[in-house]
C-alpha positions as CSV (number, residue, x, y, z in Angstrom):
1,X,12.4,-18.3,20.0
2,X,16.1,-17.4,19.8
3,X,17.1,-14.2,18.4
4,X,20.2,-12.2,17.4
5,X,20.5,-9.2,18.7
6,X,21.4,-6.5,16.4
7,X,22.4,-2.7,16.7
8,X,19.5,-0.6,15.6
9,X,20.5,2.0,12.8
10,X,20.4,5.1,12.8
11,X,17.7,7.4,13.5
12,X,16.0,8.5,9.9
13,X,15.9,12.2,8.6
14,X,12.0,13.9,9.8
15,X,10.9,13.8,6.4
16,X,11.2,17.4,4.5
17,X,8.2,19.5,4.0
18,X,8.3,19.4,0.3
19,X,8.2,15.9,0.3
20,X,5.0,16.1,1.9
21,X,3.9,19.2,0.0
22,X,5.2,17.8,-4.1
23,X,2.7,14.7,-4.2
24,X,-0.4,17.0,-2.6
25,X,0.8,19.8,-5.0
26,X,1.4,17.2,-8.2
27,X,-2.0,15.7,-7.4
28,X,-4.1,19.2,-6.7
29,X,-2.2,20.5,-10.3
30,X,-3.7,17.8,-12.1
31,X,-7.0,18.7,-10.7
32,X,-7.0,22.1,-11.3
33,X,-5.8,21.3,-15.3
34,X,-8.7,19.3,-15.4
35,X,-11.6,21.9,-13.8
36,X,-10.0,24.5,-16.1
37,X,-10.5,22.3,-19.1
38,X,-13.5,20.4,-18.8
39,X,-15.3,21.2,-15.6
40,X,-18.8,22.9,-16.7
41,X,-19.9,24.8,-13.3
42,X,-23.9,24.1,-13.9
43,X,-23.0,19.6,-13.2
44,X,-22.8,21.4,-9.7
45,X,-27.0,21.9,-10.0
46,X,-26.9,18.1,-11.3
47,X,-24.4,16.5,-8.5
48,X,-27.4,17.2,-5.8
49,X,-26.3,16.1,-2.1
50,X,-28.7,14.7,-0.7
51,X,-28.5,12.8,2.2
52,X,-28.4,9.1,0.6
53,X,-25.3,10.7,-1.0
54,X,-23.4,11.9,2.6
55,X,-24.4,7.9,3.8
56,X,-22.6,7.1,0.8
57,X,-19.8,9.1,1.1
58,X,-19.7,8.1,4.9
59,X,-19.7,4.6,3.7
60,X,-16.3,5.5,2.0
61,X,-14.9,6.6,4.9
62,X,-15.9,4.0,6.9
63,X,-14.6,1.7,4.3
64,X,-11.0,2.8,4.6
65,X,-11.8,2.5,8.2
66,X,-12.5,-0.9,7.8
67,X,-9.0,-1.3,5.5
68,X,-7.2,0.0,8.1
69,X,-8.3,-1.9,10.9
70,X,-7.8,-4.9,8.5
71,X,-4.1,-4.1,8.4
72,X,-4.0,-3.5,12.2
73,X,-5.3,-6.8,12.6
74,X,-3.0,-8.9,10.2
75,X,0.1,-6.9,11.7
76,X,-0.5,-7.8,15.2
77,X,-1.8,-11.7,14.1
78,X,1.7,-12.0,12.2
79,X,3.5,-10.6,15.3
80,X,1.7,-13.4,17.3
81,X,0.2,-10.4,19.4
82,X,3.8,-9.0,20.3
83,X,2.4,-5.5,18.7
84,X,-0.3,-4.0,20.6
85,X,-2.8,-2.4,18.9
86,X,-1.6,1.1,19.4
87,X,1.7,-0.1,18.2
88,X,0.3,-1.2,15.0
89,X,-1.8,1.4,14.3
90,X,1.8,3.6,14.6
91,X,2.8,1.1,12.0
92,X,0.1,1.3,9.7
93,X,-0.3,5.0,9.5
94,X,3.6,5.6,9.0
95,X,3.9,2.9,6.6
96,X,0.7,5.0,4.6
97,X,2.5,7.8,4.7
98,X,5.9,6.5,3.8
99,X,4.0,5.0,0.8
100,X,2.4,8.1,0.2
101,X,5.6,10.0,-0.2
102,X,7.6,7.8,-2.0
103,X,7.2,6.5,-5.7
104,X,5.5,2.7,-5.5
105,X,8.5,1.4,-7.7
106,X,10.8,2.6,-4.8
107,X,8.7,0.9,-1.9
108,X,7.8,2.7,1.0
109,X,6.8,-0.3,2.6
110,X,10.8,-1.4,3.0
111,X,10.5,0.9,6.0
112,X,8.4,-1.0,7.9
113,X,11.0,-2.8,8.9
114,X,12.7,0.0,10.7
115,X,9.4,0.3,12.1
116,X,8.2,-2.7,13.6
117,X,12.0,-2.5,15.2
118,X,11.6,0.5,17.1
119,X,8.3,-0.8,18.3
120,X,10.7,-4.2,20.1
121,X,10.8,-6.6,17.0
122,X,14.3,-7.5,15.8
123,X,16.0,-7.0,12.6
124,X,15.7,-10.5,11.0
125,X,12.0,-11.2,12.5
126,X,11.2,-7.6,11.2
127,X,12.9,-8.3,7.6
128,X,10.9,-11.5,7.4
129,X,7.4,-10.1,8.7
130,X,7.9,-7.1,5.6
131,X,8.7,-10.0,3.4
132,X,5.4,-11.9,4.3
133,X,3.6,-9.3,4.0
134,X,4.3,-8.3,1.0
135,X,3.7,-11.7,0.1
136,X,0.5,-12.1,1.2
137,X,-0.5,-8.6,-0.5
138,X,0.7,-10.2,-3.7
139,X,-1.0,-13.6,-3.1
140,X,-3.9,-11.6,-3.1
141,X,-3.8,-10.0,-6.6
142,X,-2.2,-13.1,-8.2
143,X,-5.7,-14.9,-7.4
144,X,-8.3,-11.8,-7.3
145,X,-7.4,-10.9,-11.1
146,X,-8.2,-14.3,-13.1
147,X,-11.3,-14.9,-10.8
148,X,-12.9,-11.2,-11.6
149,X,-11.7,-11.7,-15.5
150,X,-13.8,-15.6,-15.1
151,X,-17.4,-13.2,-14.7
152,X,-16.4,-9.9,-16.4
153,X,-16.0,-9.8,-20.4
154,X,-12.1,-8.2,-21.0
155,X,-13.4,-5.4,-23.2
156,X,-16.2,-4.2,-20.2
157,X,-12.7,-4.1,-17.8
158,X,-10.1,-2.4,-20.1
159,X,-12.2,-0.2,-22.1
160,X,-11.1,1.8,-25.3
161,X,-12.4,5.4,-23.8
162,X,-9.1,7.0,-25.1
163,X,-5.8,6.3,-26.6
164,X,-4.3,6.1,-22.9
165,X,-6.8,3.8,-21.6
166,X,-6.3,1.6,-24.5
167,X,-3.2,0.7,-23.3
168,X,-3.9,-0.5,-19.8
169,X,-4.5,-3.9,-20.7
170,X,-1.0,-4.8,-22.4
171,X,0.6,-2.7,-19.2
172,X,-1.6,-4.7,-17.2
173,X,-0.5,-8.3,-18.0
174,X,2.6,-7.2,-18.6
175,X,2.8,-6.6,-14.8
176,X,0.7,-9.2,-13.7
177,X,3.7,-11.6,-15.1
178,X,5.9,-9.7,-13.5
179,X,4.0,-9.6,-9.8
180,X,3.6,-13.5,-10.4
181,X,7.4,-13.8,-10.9
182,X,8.1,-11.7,-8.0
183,X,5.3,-13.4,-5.6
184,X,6.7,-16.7,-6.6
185,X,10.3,-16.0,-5.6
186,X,8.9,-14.8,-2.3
187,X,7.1,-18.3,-1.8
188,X,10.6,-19.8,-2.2
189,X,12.2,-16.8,-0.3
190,X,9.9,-17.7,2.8
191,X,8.8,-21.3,2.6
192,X,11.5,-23.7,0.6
193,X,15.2,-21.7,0.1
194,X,15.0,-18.5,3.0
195,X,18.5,-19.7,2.5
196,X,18.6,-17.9,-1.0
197,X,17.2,-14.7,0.2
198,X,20.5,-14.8,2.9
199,X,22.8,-15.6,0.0
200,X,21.8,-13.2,-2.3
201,X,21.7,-9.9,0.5
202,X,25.5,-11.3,1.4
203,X,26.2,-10.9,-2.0
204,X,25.1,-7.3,-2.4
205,X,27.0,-6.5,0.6
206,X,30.3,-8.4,-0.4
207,X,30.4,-4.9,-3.0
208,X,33.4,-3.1,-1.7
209,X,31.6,0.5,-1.1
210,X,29.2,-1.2,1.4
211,X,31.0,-4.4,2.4
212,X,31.5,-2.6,5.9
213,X,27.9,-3.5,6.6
214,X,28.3,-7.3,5.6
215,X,28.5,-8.4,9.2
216,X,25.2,-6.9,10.5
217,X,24.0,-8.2,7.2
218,X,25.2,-11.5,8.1
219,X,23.6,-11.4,11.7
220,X,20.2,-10.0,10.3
221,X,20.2,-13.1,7.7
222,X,21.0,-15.4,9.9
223,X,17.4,-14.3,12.1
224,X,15.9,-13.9,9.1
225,X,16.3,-17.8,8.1
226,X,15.5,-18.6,11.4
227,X,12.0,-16.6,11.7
228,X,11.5,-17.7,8.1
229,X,11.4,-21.4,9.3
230,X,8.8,-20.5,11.9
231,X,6.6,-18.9,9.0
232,X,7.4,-22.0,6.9
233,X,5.7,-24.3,9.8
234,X,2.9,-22.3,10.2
235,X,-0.5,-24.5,10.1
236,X,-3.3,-23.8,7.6
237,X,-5.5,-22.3,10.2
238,X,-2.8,-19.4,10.6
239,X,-2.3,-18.9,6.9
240,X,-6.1,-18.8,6.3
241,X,-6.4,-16.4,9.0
242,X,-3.6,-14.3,7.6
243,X,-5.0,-14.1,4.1
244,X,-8.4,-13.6,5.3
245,X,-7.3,-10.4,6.8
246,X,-5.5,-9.2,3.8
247,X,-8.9,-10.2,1.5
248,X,-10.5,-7.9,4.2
249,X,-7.9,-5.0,3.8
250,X,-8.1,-4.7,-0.4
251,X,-11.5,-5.4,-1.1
252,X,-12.6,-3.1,1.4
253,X,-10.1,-0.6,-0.2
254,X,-11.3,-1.2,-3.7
255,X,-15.1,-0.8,-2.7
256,X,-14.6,2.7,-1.4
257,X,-15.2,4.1,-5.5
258,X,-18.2,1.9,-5.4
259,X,-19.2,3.6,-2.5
260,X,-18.3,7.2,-4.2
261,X,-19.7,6.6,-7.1
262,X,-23.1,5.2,-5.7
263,X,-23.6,9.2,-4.0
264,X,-23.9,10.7,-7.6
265,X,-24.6,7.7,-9.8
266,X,-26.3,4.7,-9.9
267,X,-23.8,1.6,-11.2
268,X,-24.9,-1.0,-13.8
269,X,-21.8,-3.5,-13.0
270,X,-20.3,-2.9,-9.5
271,X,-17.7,-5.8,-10.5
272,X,-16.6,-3.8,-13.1
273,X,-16.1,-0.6,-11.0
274,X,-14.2,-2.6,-8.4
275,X,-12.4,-4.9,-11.3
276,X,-10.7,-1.4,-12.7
277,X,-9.7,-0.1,-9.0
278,X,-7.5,-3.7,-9.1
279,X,-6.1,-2.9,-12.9
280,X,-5.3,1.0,-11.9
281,X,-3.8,-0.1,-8.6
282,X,-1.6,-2.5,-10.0
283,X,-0.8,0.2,-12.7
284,X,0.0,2.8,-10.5
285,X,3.2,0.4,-9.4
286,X,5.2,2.1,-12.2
287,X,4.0,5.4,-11.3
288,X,7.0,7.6,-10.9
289,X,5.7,10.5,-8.2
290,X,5.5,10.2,-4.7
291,X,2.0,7.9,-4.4
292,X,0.9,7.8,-7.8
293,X,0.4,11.7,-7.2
294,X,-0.8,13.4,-10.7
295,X,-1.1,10.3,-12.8
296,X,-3.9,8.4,-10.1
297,X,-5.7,11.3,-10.5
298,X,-5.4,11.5,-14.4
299,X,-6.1,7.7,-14.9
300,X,-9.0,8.1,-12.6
301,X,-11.2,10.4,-14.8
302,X,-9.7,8.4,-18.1
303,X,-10.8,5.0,-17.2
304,X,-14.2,5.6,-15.5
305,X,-15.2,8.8,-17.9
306,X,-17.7,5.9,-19.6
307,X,-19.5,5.4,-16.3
308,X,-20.6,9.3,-15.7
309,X,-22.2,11.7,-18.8
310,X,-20.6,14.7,-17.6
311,X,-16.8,14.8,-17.4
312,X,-17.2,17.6,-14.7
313,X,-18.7,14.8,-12.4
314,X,-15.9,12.7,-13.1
315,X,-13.9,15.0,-12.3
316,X,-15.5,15.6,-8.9
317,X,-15.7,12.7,-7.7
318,X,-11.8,11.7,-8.8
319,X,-11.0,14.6,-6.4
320,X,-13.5,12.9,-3.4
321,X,-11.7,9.7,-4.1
322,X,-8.6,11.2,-3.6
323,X,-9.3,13.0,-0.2
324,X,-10.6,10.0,1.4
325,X,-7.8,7.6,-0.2
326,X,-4.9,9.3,-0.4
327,X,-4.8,12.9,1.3
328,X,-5.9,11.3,4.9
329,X,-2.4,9.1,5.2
330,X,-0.5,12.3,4.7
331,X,-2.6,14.6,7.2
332,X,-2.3,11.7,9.7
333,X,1.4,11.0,9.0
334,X,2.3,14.5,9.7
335,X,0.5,14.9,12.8
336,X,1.5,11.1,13.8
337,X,5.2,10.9,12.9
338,X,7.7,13.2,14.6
339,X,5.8,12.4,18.2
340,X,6.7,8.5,16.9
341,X,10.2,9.7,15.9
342,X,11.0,11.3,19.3
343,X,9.7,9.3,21.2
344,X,10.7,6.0,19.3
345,X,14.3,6.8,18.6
346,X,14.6,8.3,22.5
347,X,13.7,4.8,23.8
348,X,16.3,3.1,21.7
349,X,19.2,5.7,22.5
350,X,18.4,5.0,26.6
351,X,18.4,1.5,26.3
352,X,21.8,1.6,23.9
353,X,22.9,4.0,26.8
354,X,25.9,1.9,28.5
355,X,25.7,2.0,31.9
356,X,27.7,4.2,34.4
């Protein structure tokens, strides 16, 4: 396949240490405001650990494992293999972490892009591998919702345990309309008009105070229709492939508070439990902190208060969900990224090097 070569930007700013600190900090605060107000020390005689509950609380881990490895797998299958797997395990964590420091309604995954070129793929095939998988993320919730809704009743899923909680189902659908607009313009985007994406990015760029980027624009939208057509032709068996991983990757996320919840409590409805992890994910899109930090936490113990007695469990087990969900990205993406950085940006800089 032909491609266009195109100058590699800049090297990006190490991340700051508050912006890995704020979201750990926002999310710890919320915790702590909700042990001082409603955590009863004596639930701590009640939450027993035995060890059924560790093989449950191993099973979360080794769920996220499983999401991970799910990701790994569907970045190196879109790559056609180009990605090794160490290479897209680089990407996976970083993108994580760039998701976990940045609000969702920004969109850390736009990085990924800068990723998957340092690791050899160009610009345009780069742009177009984000866009398809962002896609096939999408895809995934446009279809999961309306089947769960088919088997659960709507008032078992958005429950009226408070006045905030009340409101997640007009929030809900509102976004749901909104994620089918947006996944259906990436359909056209990718399969009918990539055409469209290219005239609308040139159009942004003809703006005067960034027009001086319209030709790299140009030459990254030109690859960009070019690796869109070789999605477009993609048979079935690739596609089914391709969304099979991504089933793999979110259902395997979701089932990790099934897996929590199943050390302390037993569950009635586990499609219920995992039905809500899909409404608060898709929620947590118009979260303004860095990864949902602070409100995950506080619409955690809202919307699954009904399930536990004691709102000190809740509490305990929002903060376990948390740890193995959230906090694990950013532990890895500190120790991971400025070895990637160095060594990433270093590569590129020799090979731009112009000979003597």
């Amino acid at each position: 396949m032909e491609t266009v070569n195109t100058t590699p930007p800049n090297s990006p700013k190490a991340f700051k240490t508050y912006q890995v600190l704020l979201p750990v900090l926002l999310g710890l605060v919320v915790i702590g405001w909700l042990f001082l107000k409603e955590f009863d020390p004596a639930i701590l005689h009640q939450l027993s650990f035995t060890s059924t509950s560790l093989l449950f609380i191993l099973l979360a881990f080794v769920l996220m494992l499983v999401r991970d490895f799910g990701m790994i797998w569907r970045f190196r299958m879109i790559t056609d293999n180009d990605l090794s797997w160490k290479q897209a395990f680089h990407i996976n964590v970083l993108s994580e972490f760039t998701s976990a420091v940045t609000p969702a309604a920004v969109g850390g995954s736009s990085l990924v892009v800068i990723f998957l070129m340092k690791e050899g793929i160009n610009a345009g095939r780069s742009t177009t591998i984000m866009f398809v998988n962002l896609f096939l993320d999408e895809l995934f919730f446009i279809f999961m919702c309306p089947l769960l809704f088919v088997f659960i009743p709507m008032d078992a899923i958005f429950n009226s345990s408070s006045t905030i909680v009340s409101t997640f189902g007009v929030i809900f659908w509102s976004l749901y309309v909104g994620r089918l607009i947006w996944t259906t313009i990436l359909f056209i985007g990718i399969f009918r008009k990539p055409s469209w994406i290219k005239h609308m990015l040139l159009l942004v760029f003809s703006l005067p105070f960034i027009r001086r980027w319209q030709h790299k624009v140009e030459l990254l939208t030109d690859n960009l229709v070019h690796t869109s057509k070789d999605f477009g032709g993609r048979g079935m068996l690739f596609w089914a492939e391709a969304f099979g991983t991504t089933l793999l990757t979110w259902t395997a996320r979701f089932l990790v508070v099934n897996a929590i919840f199943l050390a302390f409590t037993p569950i009635g409805n586990h499609l219920v439990v995992f039905a809500r992890q899909l409404v608060l994910w898709v929620i947590m899109v118009v979260s303004p902190t860095p990864g949902g930090s602070g409100v995950s936490e506080y619409a955690f113990k809202m919307y699954y208060s009904d399930i536990f007695s004691s709102a000190s469990a809740i509490i305990f087990v929002t903060l376990i969900w948390r740890l193995i969900s959230y906090y694990l990205y950013l532990f890895f993406g500190v120790l991971l990224i400025p070895n990637w950085i160095k060594k990433s940006f270093s590569k590129s800089n020799s090979t731009n090097k112009p000979a003597n």
